[in-house]
C-alpha positions as CSV (number, residue, x, y, z in Angstrom):
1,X,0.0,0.0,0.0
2,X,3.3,2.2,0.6
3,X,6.0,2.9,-1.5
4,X,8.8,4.9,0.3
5,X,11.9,6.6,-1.9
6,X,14.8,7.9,0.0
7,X,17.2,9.8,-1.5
8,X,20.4,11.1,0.2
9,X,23.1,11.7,-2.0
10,X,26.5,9.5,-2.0
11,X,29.8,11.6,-1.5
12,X,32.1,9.1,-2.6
13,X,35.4,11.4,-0.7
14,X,33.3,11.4,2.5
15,X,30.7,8.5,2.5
16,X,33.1,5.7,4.9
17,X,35.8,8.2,5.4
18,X,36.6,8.3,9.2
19,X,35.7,11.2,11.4
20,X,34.1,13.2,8.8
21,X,30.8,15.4,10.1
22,X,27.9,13.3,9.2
23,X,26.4,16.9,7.4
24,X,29.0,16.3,5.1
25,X,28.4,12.8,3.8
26,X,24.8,13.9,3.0
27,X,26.7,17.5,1.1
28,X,25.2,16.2,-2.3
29,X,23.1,18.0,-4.8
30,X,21.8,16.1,-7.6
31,X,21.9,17.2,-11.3
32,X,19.2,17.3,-13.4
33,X,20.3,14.1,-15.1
34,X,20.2,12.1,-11.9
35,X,16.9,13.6,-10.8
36,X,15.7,12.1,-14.6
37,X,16.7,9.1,-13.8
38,X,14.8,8.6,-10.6
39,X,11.7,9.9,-11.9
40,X,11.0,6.8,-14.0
41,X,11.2,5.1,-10.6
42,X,9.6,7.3,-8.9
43,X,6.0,6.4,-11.3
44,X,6.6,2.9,-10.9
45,X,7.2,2.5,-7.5
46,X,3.4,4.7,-7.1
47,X,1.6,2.7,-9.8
48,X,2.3,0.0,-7.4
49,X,0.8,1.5,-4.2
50,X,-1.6,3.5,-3.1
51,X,0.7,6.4,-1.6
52,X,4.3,7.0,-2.3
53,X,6.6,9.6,-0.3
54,X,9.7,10.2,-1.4
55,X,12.4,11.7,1.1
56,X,15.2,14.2,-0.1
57,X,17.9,13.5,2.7
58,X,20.3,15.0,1.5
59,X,20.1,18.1,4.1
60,X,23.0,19.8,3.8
61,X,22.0,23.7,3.5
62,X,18.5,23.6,0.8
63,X,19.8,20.7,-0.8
64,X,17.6,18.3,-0.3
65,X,14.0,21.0,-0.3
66,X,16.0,22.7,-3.8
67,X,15.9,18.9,-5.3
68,X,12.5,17.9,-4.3
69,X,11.3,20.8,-6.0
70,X,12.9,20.0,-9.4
71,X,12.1,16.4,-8.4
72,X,8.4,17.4,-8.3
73,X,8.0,19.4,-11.3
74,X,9.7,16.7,-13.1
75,X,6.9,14.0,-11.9
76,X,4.1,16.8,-12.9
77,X,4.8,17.1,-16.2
78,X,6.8,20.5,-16.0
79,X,10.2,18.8,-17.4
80,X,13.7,20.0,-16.0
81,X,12.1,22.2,-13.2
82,X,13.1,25.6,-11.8
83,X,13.1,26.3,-8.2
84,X,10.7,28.4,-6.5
85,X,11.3,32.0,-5.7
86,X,11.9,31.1,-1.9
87,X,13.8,28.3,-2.9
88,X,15.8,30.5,-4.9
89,X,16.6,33.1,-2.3
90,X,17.6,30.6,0.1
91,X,19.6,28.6,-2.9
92,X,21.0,32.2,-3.7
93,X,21.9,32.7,0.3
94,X,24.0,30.0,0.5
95,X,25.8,30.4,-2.8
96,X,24.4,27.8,-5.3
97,X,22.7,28.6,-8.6
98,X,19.6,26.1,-8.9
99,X,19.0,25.5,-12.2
100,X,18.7,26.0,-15.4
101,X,22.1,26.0,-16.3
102,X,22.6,23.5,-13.4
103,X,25.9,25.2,-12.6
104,X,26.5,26.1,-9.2
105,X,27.7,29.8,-7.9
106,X,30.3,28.4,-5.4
107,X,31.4,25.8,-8.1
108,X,30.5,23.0,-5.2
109,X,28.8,19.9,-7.7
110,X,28.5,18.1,-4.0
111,X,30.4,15.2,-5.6
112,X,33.8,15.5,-4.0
């Protein structure tokens, strides 16, 4: 009746590296490429069930709300999404450019 999806990002550097913060094992951001890929997924996990959630854990800064968004529009129909404006300022606060280009300000691609 449930289908659950939880996504939190793999920093390869940090992932089993000893004494690293655990923030930074979840610092990923996905590009719009891997969001594409887990869309498919995403539809067939929830033809299956009645309700399907899907969690964005990777919480390091807007991260995970900034990919859920994209993650969203992608599943609506709305192809390679733009944040929101609030999304955006808070994307913008923290020095990373959402998307369209899919290029970050602060050059961080969260895949160290």
């Amino acid at each position: 009746d449930l289908a659950m999806v939880r996504l939190h990002g793999r920093r390869a550097a940090t992932w089993e590296a000893a004494k690293v913060p655990t923030v930074e094992r979840y610092r990923y951001l996905y590009d719009e490429a891997e969001l594409g890929a887990w869309a498919p997924k995403v539809e067939a996990a929830a033809a299956e069930a009645k309700r399907t959630v899907v969690l964005l854990n990777n919480c390091y800064g807007n991260y995970g709300a900034a990919n859920a968004q994209e993650l969203v529009a992608r599943l609506s129909g709305n192809g390679a999404a733009r944040c929101s404006p609030i999304a955006r300022v808070a994307c913008r606060r923290r020095g990373i450019q959402p998307h369209p280009t899919g290029e970050r300000a602060d050059g961080d691609t969260g895949r160290s």
